[in-house]
N, C-alpha and C positions, 0 to 999 in steps of 0.2 A: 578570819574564819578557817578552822582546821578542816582540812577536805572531808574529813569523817563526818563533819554537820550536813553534808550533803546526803550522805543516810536517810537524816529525818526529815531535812528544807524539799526536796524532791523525791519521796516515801513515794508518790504514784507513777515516776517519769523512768522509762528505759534507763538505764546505764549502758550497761552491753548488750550487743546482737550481733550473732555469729552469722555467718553462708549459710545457714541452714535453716537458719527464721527464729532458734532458738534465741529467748532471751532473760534477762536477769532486770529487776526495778532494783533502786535504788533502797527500798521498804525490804526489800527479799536477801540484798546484800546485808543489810543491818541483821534479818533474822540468821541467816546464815553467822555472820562472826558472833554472834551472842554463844549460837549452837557451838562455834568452835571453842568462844572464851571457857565454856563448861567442861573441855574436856584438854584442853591443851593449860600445862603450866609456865605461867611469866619466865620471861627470862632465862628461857632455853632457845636451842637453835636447831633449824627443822631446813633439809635440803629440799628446795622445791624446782623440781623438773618441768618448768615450765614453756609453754606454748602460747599460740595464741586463740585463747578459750574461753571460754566461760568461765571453767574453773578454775582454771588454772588463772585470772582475774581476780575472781569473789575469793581466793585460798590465799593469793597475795594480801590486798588489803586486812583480810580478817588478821593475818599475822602481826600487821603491824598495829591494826587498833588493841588487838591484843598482847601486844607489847611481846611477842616473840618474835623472834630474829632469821629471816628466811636469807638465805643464800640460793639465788638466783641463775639459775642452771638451765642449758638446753635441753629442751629432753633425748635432742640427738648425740649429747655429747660423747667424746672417745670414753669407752669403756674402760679405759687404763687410766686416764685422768681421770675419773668417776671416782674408782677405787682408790685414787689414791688422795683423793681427797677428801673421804669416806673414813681413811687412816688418821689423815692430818689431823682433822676438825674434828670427830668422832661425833655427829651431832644425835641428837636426842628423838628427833623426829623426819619419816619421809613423807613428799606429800606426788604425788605421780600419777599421769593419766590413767584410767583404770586400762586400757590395751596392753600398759607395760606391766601387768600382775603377773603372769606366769614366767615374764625375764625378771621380776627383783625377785621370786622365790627362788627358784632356781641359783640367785647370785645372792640374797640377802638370806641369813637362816634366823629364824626366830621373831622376826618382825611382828608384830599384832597388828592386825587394821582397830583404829578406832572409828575414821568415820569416813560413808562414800558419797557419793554427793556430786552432782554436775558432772559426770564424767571423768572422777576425781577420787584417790582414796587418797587419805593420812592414817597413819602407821605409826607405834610407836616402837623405837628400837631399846628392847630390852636390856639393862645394865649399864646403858649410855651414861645417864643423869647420874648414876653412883657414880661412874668412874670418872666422870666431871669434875664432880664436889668433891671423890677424893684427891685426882689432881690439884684440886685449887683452879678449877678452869669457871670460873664464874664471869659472866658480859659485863663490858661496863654499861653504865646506868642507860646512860644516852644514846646507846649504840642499837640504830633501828635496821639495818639492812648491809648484807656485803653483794658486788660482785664483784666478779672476776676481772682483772688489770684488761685492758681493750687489746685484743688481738693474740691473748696469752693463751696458748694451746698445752705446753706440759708443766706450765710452771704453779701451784696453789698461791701463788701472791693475790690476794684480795684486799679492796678497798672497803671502808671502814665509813660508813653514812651515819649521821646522827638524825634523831626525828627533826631535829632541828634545821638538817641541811635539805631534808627531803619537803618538808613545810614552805622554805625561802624561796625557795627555787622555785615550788609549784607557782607560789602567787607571783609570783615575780615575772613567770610567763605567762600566764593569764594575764597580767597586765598589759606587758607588752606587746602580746597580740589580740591585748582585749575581746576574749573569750566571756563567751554569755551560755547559758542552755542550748539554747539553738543550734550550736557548735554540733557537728556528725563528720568525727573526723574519721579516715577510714586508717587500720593498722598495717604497714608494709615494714616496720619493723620489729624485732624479736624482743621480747620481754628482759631476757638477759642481757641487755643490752642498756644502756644508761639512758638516750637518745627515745629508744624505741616506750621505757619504762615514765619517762619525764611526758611522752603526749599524754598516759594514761594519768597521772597524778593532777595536770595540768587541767584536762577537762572535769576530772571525777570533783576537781574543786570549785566548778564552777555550775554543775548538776549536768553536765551535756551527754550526749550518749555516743558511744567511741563502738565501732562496728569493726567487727577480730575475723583477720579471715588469715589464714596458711597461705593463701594461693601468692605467688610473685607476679610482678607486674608483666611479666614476658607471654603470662596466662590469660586466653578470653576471660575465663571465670570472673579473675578480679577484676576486670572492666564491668563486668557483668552483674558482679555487686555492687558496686563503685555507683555504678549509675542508677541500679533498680534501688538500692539504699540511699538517695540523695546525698551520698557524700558530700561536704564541706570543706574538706583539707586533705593534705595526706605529707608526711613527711621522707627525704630522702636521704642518701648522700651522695656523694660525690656520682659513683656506682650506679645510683639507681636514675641521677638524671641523663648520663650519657647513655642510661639502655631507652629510656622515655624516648631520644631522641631518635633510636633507632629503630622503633615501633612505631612513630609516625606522631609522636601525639600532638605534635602542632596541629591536624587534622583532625584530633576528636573534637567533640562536641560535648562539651561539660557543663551544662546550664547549672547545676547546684554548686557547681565548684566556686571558694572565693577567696583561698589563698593557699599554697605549695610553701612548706620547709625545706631549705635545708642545711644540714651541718654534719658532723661525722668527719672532719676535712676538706680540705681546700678546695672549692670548684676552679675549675678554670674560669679566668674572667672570660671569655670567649662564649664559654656555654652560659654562664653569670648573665652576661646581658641578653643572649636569645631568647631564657625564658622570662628575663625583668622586660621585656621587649612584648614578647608574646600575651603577657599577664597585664602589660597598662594597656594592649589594644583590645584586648578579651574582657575586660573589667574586672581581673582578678588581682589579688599581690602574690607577688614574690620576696619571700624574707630572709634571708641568709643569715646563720646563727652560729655563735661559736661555742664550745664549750669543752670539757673533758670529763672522763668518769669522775677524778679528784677533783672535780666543783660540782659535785651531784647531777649535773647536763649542763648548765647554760652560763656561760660569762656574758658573751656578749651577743649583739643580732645590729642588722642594717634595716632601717626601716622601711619598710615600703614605699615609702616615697620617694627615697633618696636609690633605689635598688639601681635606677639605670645612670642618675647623677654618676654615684662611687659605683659602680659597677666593679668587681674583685675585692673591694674592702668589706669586712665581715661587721665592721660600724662602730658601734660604741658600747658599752657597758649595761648591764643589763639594769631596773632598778634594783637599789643598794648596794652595788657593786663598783670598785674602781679599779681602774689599769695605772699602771709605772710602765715603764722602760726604764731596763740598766743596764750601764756597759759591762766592757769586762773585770772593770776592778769593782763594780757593785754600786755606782754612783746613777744616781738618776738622771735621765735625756730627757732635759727640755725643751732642744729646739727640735721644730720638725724636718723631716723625713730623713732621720737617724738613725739606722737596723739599729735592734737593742732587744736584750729579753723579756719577754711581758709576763709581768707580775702580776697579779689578780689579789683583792682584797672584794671578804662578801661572807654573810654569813653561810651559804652554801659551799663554802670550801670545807671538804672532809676531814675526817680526826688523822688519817694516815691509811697507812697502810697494814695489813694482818698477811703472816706465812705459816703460822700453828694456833692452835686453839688458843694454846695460853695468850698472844698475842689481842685476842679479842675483849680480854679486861682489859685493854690501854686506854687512858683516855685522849683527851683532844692535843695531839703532837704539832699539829699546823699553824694554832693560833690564831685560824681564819685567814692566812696569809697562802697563796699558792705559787713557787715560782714552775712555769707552764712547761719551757724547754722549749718553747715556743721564740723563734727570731721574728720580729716583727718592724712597722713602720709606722708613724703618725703624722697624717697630713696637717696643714692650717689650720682647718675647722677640726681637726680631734678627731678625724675617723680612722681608723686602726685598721692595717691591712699587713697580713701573715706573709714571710717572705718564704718560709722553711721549720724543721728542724734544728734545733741547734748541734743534733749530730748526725743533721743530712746535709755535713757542709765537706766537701777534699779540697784540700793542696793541690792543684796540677800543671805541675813546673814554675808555683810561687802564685800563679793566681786562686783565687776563692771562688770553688763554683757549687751552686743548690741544686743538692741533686732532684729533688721538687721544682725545681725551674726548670730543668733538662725535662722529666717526664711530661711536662706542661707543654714544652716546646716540641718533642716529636709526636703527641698526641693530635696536636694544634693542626702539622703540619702533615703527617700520613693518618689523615683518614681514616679508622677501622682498625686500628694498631692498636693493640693495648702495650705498656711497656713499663717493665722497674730497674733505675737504677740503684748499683751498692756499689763499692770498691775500697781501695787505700788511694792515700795519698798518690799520685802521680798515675792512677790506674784505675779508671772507671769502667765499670763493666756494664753494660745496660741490654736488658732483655728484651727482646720483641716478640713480638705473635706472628710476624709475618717471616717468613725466610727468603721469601724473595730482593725483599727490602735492608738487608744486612749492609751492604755495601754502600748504598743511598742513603741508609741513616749516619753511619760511620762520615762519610762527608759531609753530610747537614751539619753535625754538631761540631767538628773539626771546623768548617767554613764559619758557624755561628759564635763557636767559643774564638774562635781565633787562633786555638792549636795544634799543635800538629796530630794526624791521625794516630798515630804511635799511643797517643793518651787513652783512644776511645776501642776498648772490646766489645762490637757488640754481637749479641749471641740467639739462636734459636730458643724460644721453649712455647710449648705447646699453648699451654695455659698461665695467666701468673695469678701464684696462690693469693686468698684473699681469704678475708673470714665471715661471717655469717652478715657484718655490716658493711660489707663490699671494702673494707680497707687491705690494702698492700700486707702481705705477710712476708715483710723483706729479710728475716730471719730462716723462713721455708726459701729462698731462691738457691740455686746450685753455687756451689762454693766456688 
């Protein structure tokens, strides 16, 4: 069943409900994309500045029932990146919260509004669709949605989703956290975001109604929601369970809750099993899930019941999906717990990748196949646990060490640290948050790696950069 039947199968039941009691049925979503199929033409591409809204909701889905192709955008994004990929793509339509009208006049000239709506206008930009057709910039057939590469700040490199990948992926998580209506998951991530965009497809397929709020988890408000709305779920990453822990949440009281995501990146097994811990004596699950923008969200999940068994392993495959390991010369590892790259086959693996318009007629480059970049491990029973990067690995003085293992290790070990390492070969630099702790960490990991200090620089910095889904922006660290 294509999530779009949920339109008509639950025509009376919520979809969305905001913090403010505003809400949209599933009946009102369908009049909505009809309203839009009437004035928006097929197979154009429309930047949508999205939040987490109402509208900016009901403007997604109408795009793709109506076969236009939204690029999926913050609406806080840098202004400089905005425009310049305003230049690249040159698309045909904007679709942006109505607050942001007197900043796109001012920066857009000539736009027309065609429609307003939920706190929400679409615009269409003048001369665009000529200079498309006259380029020769026309989509390919299958091509249903781009975002943005994960953690990409100036770069236009976009991923390339077909309806086909966006389809598999939905049911396929439905499945396997068998999602029913009932489901009232609460949103704690961002729409541009692949992770945060897969809970929304995921329930809208199954008729449940997904409750959108701004606020962060560090905020009364969203507790505030969270519980006055009966939340059901909510998902994380890495990021948002180390802040859970620092807010007390072992402590709250969640009578509606009945199971927590997460993925986005590696948990520590450490924190892995306190909340697979917390969630079998509470009578909730905890599901640990893997995936990347370039498999639409989801390869693979640990299933709840095995959450404290395998505790750090991220599990097995999701349905239709399979995992390889290959070494270095390309050959398959069969016996277990052999690091090797893990390869992913599923119909959810994307067409590729796009960096100019013309790029967006390409068709399916992948061939369903994805190699991850991903160094991994496979136990006895087939459960699959991530060891690193395959280019978060240095030389230092001949041995092999992950720099994801290191940040795992002095997070583990001080407390309140946040910290990233980068380097070269024979020269790891690793950042901390604390500056009291410079000298203390420098011997931890000297004493743990077994080599000598001379190897480890580690350094002050205030903050480490991350991006809107709390991952490392190990590119932004000081050179």
């Amino acid at each position: 069943m294509s999530f779009y039947d949920s339109f008509e199968k639950f025509a009376d039941k919520i979809a969305f409900l905001d913090d403010r009691g505003q809400c949209i049925t599933y009946g009102q979503l369908k009049e909505f994309s009809n309203s839009f199929g009437g004035k928006l033409k097929q197979r154009t591409l429309v930047f949508c500045l999205c939040e987490n809204s109402l509208g900016s909701a009901a403007g997604y889905l109408s795009f793709l029932r109506n076969r236009v192709v939204p690029l999926m955008i913050d609406r806080k994004i840098d202004t400089g990146l905005f425009d310049h990929l305003m230049e690249v793509y040159r698309p045909e339509w904007l679709y942006f919260p109505a607050d942001m009208e007197a900043q796109m006049k001012e920066r857009i000239t000539g736009y027309q509004e065609v429609h307003r709506e939920y706190e929400y206008i679409l615009a269409s930009l003048p001369g665009c669709e000529e200079d498309a057709q006259a380029a020769g910039c026309g989509l390919y057939d299958e091509l249903g949605l781009l975002l943005t590469t994960s953690g990409s700040t100036g770069s236009p490199k976009l991923v390339r989703q077909s309806y086909r990948n966006i389809q598999s992926n939905a049911e396929a998580i439905a499945a396997y956290l068998e999602l029913d209506d009932t489901e009232r998951p609460v949103s704690t991530l961002p729409m541009n975001y692949t992770y945060g965009l897969s809970v929304i497809n995921s329930h809208v397929q199954v008729g449940a109604t997904i409750l959108l709020t701004d606020k962060t988890m560090a905020m009364k408000q969203f507790w505030d929601f969270m519980i006055n709305e009966k939340a059901t779920s909510f998902p994380g990453v890495p990021f948002t369970y180390e802040l859970l822990k620092k807010v007390h949440f072992f402590r709250m009281k969640l009578p509606d809750l009945r199971y927590m995501t997460q993925a986005g990146g590696k948990l520590s097994p450490e924190l892995h099993r306190e909340f697979a811990e917390w969630c079998q004596e509470n009578g909730k699950k905890f599901i640990v899930m893997y995936g990347q923008t370039e498999a639409t969200a989801r390869m693979g999940y640990l299933p709840a019941g095995d959450s404290i068994r395998k505790y750090g392993s991220m599990g097995k495959e999701i349905p239709g999906g399979t995992f390889t390991l290959v070494d270095v010369d390309g050959s398959e590892i069969m016996e277990p717990e052999k690091v090797g790259e893990l390869v992913y086959k599923g119909d959810n693996v994307t067409l590729g990748y796009a960096q100019c318009r013309e790029d967006l007629a390409k068709g399916d480059e992948r061939g369903g196949v994805l190699v991850t970049g991903d160094m991994a491990k496979r136990d006895e029973e087939g459960y699959y646990y991530i060891v690193g990067r395959k280019k978060r690995f240095l030389k230092i003085f001949g041995n092999r060490v992950n720099l994801d293992e290191i940040d795992r290790l002095i997070k583990t070990r001080f407390e309140g640290i946040d910290c990233a390492s980068a380097g070269v070969d024979d020269r790891m630099t690793t950042f901390i948050t604390d500056e009291s702790k410079i000298a203390e960490v420098r011997r931890y990991l000297a004493a743990t790696t077994h080599l000598s200090e001379s190897a480890f620089d580690v350094r002050y910095l205030a903050e480490i950069p991350k991006n809107e889904s709390g991952k490392t922006l190990y590119k932004e660290l000081p050179r």
